[in-house]
N, C-alpha and C positions, 0 to 999 in steps of 0.2 A: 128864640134860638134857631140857628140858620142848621139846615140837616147836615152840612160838611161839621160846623163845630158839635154837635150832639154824638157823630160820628166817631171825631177824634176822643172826645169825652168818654164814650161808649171803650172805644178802645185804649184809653190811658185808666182807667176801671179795670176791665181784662188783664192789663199786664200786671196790676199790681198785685192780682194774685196768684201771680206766674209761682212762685218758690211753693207756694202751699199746694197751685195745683200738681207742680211735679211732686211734692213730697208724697201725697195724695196717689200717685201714678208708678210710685215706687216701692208704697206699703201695701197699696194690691198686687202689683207685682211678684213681690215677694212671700206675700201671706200662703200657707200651706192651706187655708179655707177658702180660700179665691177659688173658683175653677179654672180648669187651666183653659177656659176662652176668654174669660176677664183677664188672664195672667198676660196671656199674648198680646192682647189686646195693649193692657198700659205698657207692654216691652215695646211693643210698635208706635206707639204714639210718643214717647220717650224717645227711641232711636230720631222719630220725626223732626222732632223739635230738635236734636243734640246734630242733625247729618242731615237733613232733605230729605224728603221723600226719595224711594227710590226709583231709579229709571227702568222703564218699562220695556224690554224688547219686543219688536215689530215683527211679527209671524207673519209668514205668505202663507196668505190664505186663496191660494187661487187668484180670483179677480178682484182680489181685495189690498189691504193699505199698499203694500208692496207693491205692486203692479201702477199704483196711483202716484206713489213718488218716484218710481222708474219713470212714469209718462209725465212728471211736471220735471224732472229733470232736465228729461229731452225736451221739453219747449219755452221751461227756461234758462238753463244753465245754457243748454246745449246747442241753439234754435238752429245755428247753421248746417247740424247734420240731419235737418227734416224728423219727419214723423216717422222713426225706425221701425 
């Protein structure tokens, strides 16, 4: 068996116990004996699966990400206003 079909096999396995695992992810959720980091925990993997992960905003941090897509901006969105 070729890794790409083990692969798919691997993941048609997984999904078929998609329904139990969210039932699974919804009865600790819900449990008052869960703790509430288990609790959060299956709300956010639930929310995951039902809407995407969520998006991350970009913090300037000084000489950091901000500062990096400001400068690939200018050299490549922008190239004909030079290195600003």
């Amino acid at each position: 068996m070729g890794k790409a079909k083990a692969l798919l096999e691997i993941r048609s396995l997984a999904r078929s116990h998609t329904r139990t695992a969210i039932r699974v992810l919804v009865g600790i959720m819900r449990s008052e004996d869960a703790t509430p980091a288990a609790r959060v925990s299956a709300a956010h993997a639930i929310l995951d699966r039902g809407w995407g992960k969520a998006t991350q905003p970009l913090e300037n941090s000084g000489e950091g990400t901000l500062e990096l897509i400001h400068r690939i901006e200018r050299v490549i969105v922008h190239p004909d206003r030079g290195d600003q």
